[in-house]
PALO-81300 format. One record per residue (C-alpha): residue number from 1; residue in three letters; x, y, z. Coordinates in nm, 2 decimals, decimal comma. Layout:
residues N
+-----+------+--------+--------+--------+
| seq | type |     c1 |     c2 |     c3 |
+-----+------+--------+--------+--------+
| NUM |  ALA |      X |      Y |      Z |
...
+-----+------+--------+--------+--------+
This chain:
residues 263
+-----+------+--------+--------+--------+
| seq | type |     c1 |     c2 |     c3 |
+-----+------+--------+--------+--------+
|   1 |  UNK |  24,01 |  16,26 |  13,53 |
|   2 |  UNK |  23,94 |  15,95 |  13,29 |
|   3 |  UNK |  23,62 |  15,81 |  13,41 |
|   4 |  UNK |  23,67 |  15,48 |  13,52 |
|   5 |  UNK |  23,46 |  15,19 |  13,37 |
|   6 |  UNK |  23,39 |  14,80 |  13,56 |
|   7 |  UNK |  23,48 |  14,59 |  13,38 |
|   8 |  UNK |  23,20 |  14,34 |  13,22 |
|   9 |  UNK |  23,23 |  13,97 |  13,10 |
|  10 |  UNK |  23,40 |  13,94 |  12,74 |
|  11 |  UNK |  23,27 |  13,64 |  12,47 |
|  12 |  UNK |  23,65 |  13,51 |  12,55 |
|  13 |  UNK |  23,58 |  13,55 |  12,97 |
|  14 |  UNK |  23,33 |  13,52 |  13,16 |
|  15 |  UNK |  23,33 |  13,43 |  13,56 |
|  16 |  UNK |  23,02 |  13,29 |  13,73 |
|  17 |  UNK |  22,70 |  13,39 |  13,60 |
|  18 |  UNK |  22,32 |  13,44 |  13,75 |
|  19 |  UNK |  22,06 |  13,32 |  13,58 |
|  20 |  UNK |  21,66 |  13,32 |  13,69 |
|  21 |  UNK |  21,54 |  12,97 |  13,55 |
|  22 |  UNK |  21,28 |  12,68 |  13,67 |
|  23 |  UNK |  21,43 |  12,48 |  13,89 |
|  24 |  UNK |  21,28 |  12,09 |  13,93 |
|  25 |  UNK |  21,21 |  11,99 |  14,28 |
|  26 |  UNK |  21,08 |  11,66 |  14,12 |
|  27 |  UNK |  20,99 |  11,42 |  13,90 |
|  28 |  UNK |  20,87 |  11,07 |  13,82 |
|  29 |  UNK |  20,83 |  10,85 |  13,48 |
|  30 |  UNK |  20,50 |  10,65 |  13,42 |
|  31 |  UNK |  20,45 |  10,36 |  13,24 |
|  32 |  UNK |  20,02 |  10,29 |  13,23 |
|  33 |  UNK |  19,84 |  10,03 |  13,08 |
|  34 |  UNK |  19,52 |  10,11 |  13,09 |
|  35 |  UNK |  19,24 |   9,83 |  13,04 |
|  36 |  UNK |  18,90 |   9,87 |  12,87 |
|  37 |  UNK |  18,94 |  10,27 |  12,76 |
|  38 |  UNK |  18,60 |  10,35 |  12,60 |
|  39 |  UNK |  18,58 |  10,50 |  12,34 |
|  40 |  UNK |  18,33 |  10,78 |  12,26 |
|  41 |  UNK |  18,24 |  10,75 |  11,91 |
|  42 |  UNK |  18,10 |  10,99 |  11,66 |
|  43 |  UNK |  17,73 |  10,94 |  11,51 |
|  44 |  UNK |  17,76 |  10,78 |  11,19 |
|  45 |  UNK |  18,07 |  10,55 |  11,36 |
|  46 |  UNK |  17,87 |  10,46 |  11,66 |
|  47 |  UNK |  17,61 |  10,32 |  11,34 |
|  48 |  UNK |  17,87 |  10,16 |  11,16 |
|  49 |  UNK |  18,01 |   9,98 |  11,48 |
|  50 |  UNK |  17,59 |   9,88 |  11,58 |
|  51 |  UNK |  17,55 |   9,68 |  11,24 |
|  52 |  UNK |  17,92 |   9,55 |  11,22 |
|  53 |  UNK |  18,03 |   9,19 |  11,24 |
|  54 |  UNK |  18,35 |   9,34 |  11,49 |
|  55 |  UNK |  18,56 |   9,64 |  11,50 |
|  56 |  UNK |  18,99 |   9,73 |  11,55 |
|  57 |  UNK |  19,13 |  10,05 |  11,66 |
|  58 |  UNK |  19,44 |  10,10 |  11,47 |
|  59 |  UNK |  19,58 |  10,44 |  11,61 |
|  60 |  UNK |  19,55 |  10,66 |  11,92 |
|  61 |  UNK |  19,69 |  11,05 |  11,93 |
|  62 |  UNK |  19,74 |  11,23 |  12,27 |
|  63 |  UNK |  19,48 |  11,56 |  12,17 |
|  64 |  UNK |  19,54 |  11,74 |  12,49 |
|  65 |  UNK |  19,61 |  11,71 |  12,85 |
|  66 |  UNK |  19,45 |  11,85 |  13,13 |
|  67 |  UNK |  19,63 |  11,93 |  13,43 |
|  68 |  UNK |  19,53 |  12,06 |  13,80 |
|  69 |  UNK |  19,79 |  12,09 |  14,09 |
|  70 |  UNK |  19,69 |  12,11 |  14,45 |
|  71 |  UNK |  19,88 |  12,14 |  14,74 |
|  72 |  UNK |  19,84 |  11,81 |  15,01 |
|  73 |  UNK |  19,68 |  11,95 |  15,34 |
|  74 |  UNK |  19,83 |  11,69 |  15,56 |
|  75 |  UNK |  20,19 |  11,69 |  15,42 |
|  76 |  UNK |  20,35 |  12,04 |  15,35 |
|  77 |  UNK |  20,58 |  12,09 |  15,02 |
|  78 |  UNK |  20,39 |  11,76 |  14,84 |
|  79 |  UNK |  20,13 |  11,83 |  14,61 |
|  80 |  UNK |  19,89 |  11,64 |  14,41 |
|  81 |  UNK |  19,89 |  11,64 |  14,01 |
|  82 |  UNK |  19,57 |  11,55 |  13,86 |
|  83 |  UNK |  19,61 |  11,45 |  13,49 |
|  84 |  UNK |  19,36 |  11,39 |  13,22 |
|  85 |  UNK |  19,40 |  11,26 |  12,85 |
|  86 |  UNK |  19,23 |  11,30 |  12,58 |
|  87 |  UNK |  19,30 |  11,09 |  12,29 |
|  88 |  UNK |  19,17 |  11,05 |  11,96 |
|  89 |  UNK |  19,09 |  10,68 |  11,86 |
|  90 |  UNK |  19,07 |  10,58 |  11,51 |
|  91 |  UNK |  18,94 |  10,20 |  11,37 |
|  92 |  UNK |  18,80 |   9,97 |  11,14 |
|  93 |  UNK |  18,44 |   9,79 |  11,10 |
|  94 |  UNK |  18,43 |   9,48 |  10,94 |
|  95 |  UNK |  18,12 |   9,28 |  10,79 |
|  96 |  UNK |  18,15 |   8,88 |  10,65 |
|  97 |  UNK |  18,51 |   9,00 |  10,68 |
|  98 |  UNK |  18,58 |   9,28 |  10,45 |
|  99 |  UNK |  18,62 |   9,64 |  10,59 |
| 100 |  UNK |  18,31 |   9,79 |  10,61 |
| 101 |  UNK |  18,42 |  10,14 |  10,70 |
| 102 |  UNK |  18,62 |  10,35 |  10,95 |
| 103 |  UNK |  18,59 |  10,49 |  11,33 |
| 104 |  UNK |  18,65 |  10,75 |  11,48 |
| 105 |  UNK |  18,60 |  10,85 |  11,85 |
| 106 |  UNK |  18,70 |  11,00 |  12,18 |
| 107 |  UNK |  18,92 |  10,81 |  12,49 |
| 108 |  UNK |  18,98 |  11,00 |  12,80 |
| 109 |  UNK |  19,24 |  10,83 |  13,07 |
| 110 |  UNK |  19,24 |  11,04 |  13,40 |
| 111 |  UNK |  19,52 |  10,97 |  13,70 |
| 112 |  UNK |  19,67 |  11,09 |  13,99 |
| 113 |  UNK |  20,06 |  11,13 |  14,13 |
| 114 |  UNK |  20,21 |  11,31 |  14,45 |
| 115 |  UNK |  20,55 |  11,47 |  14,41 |
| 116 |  UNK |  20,70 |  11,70 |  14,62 |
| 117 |  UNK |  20,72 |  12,12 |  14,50 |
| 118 |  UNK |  20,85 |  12,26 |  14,78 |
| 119 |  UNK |  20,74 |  12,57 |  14,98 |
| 120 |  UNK |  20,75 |  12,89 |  14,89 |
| 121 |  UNK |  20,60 |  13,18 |  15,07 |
| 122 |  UNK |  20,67 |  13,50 |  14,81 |
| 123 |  UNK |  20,42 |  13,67 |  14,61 |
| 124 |  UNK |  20,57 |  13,71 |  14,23 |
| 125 |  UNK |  20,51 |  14,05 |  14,05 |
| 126 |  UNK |  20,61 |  14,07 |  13,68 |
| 127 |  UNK |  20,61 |  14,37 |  13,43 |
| 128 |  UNK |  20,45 |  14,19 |  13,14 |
| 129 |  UNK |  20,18 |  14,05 |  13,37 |
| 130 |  UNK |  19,85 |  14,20 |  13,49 |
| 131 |  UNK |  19,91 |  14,54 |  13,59 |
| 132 |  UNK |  19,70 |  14,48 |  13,95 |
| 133 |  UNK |  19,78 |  14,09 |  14,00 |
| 134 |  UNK |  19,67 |  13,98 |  14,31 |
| 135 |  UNK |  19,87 |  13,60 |  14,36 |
| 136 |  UNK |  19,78 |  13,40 |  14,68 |
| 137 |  UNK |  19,97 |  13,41 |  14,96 |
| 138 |  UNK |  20,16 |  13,05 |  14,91 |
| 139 |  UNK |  20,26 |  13,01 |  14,48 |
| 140 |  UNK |  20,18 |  12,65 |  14,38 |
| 141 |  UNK |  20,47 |  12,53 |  14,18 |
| 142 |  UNK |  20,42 |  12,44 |  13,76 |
| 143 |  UNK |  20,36 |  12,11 |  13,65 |
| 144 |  UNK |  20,53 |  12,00 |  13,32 |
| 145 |  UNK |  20,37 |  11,66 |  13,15 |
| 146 |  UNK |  20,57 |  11,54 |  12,84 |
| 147 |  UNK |  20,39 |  11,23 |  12,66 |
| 148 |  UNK |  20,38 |  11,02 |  12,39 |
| 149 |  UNK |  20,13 |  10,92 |  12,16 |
| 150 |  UNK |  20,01 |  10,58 |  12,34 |
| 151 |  UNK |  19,99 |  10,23 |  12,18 |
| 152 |  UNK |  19,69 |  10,05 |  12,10 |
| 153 |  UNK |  19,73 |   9,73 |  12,27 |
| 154 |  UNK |  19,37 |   9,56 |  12,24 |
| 155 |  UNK |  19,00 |   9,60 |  12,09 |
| 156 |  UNK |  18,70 |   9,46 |  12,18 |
| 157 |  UNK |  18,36 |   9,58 |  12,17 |
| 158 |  UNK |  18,08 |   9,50 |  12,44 |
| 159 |  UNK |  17,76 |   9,46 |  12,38 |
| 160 |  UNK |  17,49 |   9,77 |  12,48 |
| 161 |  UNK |  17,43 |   9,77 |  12,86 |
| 162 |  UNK |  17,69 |   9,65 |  13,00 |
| 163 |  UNK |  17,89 |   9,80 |  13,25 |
| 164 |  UNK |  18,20 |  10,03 |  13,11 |
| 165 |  UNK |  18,49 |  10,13 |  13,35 |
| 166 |  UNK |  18,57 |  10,51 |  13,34 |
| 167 |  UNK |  18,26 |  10,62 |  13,22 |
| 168 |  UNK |  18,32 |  10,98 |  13,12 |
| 169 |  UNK |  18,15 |  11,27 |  13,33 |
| 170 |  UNK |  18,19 |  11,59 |  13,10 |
| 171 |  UNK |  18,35 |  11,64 |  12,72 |
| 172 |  UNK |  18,49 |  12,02 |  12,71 |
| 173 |  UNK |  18,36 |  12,18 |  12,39 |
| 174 |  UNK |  18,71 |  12,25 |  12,30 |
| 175 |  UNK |  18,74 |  11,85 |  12,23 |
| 176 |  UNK |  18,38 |  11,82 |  12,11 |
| 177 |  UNK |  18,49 |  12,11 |  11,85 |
| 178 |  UNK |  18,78 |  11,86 |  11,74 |
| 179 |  UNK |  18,56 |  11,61 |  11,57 |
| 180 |  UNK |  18,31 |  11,65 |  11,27 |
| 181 |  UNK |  18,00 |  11,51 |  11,45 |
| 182 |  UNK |  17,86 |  11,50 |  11,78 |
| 183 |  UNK |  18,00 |  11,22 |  12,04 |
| 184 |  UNK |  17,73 |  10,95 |  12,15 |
| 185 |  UNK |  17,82 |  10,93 |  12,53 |
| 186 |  UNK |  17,46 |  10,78 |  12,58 |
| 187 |  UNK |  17,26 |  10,51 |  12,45 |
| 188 |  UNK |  17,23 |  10,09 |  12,46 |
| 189 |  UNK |  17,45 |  10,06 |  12,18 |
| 190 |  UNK |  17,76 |   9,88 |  12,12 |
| 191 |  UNK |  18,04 |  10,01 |  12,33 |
| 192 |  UNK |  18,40 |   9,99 |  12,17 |
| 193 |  UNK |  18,67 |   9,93 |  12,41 |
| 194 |  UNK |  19,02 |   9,98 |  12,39 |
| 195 |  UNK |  19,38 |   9,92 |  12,60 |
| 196 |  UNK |  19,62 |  10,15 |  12,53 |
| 197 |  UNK |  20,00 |  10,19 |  12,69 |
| 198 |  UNK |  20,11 |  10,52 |  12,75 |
| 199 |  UNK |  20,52 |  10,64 |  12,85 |
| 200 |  UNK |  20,52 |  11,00 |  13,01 |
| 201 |  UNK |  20,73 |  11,16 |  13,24 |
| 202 |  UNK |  20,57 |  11,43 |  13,51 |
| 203 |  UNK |  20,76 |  11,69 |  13,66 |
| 204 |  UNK |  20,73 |  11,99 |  13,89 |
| 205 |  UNK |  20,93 |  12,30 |  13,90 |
| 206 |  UNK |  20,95 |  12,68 |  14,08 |
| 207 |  UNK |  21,15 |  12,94 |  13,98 |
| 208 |  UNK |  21,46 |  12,97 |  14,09 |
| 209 |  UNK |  21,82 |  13,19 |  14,05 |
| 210 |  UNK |  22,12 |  13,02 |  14,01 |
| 211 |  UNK |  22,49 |  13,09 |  13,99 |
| 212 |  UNK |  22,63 |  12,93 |  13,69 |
| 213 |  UNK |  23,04 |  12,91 |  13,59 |
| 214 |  UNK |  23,07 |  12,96 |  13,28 |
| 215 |  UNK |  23,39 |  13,03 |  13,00 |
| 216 |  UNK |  23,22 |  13,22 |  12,75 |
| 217 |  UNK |  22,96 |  13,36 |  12,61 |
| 218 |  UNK |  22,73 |  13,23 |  12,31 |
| 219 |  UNK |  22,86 |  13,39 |  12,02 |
| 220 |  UNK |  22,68 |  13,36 |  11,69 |
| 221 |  UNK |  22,90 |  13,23 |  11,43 |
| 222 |  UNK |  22,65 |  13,23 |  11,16 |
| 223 |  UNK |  22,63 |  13,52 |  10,92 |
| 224 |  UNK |  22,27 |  13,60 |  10,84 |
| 225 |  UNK |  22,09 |  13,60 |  10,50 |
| 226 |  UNK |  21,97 |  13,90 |  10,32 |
| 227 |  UNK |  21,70 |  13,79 |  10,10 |
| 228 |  UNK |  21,89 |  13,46 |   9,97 |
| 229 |  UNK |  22,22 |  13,63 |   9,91 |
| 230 |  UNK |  22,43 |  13,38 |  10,10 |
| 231 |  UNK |  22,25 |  13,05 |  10,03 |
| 232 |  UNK |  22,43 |  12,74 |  10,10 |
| 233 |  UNK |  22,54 |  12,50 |   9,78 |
| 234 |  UNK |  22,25 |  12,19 |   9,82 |
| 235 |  UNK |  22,52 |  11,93 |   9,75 |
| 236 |  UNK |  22,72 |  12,09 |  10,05 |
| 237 |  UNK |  22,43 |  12,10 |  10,27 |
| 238 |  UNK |  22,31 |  11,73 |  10,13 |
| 239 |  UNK |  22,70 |  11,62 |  10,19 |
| 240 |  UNK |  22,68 |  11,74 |  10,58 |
| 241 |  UNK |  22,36 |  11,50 |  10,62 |
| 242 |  UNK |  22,44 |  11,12 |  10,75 |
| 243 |  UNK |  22,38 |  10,83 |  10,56 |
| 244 |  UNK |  22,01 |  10,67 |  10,70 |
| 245 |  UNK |  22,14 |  10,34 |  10,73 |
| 246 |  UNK |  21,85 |  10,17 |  10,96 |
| 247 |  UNK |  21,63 |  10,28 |  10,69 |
| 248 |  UNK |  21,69 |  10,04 |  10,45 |
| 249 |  UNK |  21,75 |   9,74 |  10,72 |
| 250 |  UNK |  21,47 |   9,60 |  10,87 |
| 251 |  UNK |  21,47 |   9,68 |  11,30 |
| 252 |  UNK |  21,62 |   9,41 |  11,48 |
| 253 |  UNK |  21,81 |   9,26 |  11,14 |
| 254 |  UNK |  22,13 |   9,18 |  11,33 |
| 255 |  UNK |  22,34 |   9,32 |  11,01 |
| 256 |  UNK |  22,70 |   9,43 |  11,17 |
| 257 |  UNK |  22,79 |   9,62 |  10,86 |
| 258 |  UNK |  22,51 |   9,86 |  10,91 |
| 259 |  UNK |  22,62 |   9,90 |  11,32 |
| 260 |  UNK |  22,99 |   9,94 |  11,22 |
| 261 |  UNK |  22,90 |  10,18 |  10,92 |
| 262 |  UNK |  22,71 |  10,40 |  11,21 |
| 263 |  UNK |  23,02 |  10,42 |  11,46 |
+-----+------+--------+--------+--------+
């Protein structure tokens, strides 16, 4: 007697398909302008800034991102997402108006949203995770932060003992580590302030399984490579590459050739 054999999903059919995925239960955009940022400046810039005629940031990168998620006690399924930024701030001093030499410090932005994550009263178990894991009895869900490097808006630099908004509490050594001299976080000296604008988008998700209709199956069509044996012609590959129009047009020109070359 033949043994019989289910039949299984084929690359040509396939029928509706589980998956285990994240799910998002929600999500927001942000759009912050934040006023006066100070900026934390390293030794030898805090001097350079002290004797200066006046200062400009020029840049601001995103470092890192801290983030904490706690469940609201007084409305179940919402939880709060505590973010903080890092960023690194770099500048220019100036004396009788020539460029007297560069900055380079540490901002830190620090907010608060509420979005909902939903309940969930399972305890999760994985093979490739602790061997003993011990989760609580409610899973918080994850929070995802995408951002972009913000813009510098504004500069100016206050004089030493004045009063700075956001003064910064603690600098994890992980950040300190990122810059080639100690921070001055204390001191009368000149403080440099900076306004930055920063787009992100916050998001939380649990996991989740979910029936998916699908066709097919991925099938590689790609051969692979066996130690350059099958490399592609450069003209072919340099042929299959669009033309950088906006490159050589300056944004906002107008030109209609350029937007009727793109179509």
């Amino acid at each position: 007697m033949a043994e019989q054999i289910s039949e299984r999903p084929t690359p040509e059919r396939a029928g509706a398909m589980c998956i285990h995925t994240n799910r998002i239960t929600d999500v927001c955009l942000d759009k912050d302008c934040v006023e006066d940022l100070r900026v934390y400046l390293t030794e030898d810039a805090q001097a350079l800034l002290d004797r200066s005629a006046g200062a400009r940031a020029r840049s601001a990168e995103l470092l890192t991102a801290a983030i904490d998620v706690e469940e609201l006690g007084f409305q179940r399924g919402f939880y709060s997402v505590d973010l903080t930024f890092y960023y690194r701030v770099r500048g220019d001093v100036s004396a009788g108006g020539v460029r007297a030499g560069e900055l380079d410090g540490l901002a830190v932005f620090s907010k608060r949203v509420v979005l909902f994550g939903g309940e969930s009263g399972t305890k999760i178990f994985s093979s490739t995770g602790p061997a003993l894991a011990v989760p609580g009895t409610e899973q918080p869900p994850e929070a995802i932060v995408e951002v972009i490097d913000p813009m510098v808006l504004s500069t100016r630099v206050l004089e030493g003992g004045g009063d700075t908004p956001q003064e910064l509490v603690e600098i994890p050594e992980q950040i300190r580590d990122l810059f080639p001299q100690p921070l001055v976080t204390e001191g009368d000296g000149r403080r440099l302030l900076v306004t930055v604008g920063q787009f992100s988008t916050i998001r939380l998700e649990r996991e989740a399984q979910l029936t998916l209709s699908g066709t097919r199956y991925c099938v590689p069509q790609k051969s692979c490579c066996d130690e350059g044996a099958c490399q592609e012609d450069p003209c072919d590959v340099f042929s299959r590459i669009e033309f950088p129009y906006g490159t050589f047009y300056p944004r906002g020109a107008g030109c209609e050739c350029v937007e009727a070359a793109q179509e």
